[in-house]
C-alpha positions as CSV (number, residue, x, y, z in Angstrom):
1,X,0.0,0.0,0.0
2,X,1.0,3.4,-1.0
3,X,0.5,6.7,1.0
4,X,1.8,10.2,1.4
5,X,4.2,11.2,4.6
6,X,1.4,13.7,6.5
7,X,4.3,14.6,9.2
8,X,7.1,13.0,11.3
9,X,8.1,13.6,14.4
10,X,12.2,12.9,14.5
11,X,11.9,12.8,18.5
12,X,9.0,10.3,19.2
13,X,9.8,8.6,15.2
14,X,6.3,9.0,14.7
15,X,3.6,10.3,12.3
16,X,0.9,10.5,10.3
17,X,0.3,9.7,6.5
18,X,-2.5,10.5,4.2
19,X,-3.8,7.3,1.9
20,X,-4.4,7.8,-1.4
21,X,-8.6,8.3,-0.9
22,X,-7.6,10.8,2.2
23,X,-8.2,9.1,4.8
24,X,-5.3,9.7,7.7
25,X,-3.7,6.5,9.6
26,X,-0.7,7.0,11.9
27,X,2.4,4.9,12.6
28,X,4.4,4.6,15.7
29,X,8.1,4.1,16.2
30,X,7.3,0.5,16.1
31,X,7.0,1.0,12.5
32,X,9.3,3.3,11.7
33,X,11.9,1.6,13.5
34,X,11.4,-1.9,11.3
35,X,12.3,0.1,7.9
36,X,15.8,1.0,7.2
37,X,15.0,5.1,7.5
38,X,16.9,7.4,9.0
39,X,14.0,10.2,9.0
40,X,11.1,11.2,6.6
41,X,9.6,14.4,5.3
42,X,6.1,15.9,4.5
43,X,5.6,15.3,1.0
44,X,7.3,11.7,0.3
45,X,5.4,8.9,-1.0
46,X,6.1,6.0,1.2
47,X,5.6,2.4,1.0
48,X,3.2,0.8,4.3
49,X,2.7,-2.7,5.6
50,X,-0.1,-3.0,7.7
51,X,-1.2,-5.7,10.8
52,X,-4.2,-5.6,12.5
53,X,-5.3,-2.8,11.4
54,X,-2.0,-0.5,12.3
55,X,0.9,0.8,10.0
56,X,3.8,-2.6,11.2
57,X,6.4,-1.3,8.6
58,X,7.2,2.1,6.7
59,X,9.8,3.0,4.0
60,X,10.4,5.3,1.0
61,X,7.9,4.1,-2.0
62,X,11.3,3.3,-3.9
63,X,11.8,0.5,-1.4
64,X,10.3,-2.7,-0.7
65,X,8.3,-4.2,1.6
66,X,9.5,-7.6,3.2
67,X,7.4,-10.2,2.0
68,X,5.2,-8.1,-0.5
């Protein structure tokens, strides 16, 4: 699944992203952490693996996602 980077917080390496019909989910460090980024900006299209129902993995839409 594809998204847009809504904001990041460098400190807590948390955020938000908007999904391509709008809608907002947010991701946790968890996430973020499981991805090989180092930070994320406002504006990038991002990759998303999602587990019940949360954001489990993040990265850059030029990257993959493990086992997609």
């Amino acid at each position: 699944m594809q998204a847009t980077v809504r904001s990041f917080d460098e400190a807590t390496r948390s955020g938000t992203v908007f999904l391509d019909d709008g809608s907002v989910l947010e991701f946790g460090a968890p996430a973020f952490d499981a991805g090989p980024l180092l930070l994320l900006r406002v504006g990038q299209r991002v990759n998303l693996a999602m587990s019940g129902g949360e954001i489990s993995y993040i990265t850059l839409s030029t990257f993959p996602v493990p086992g997609a």
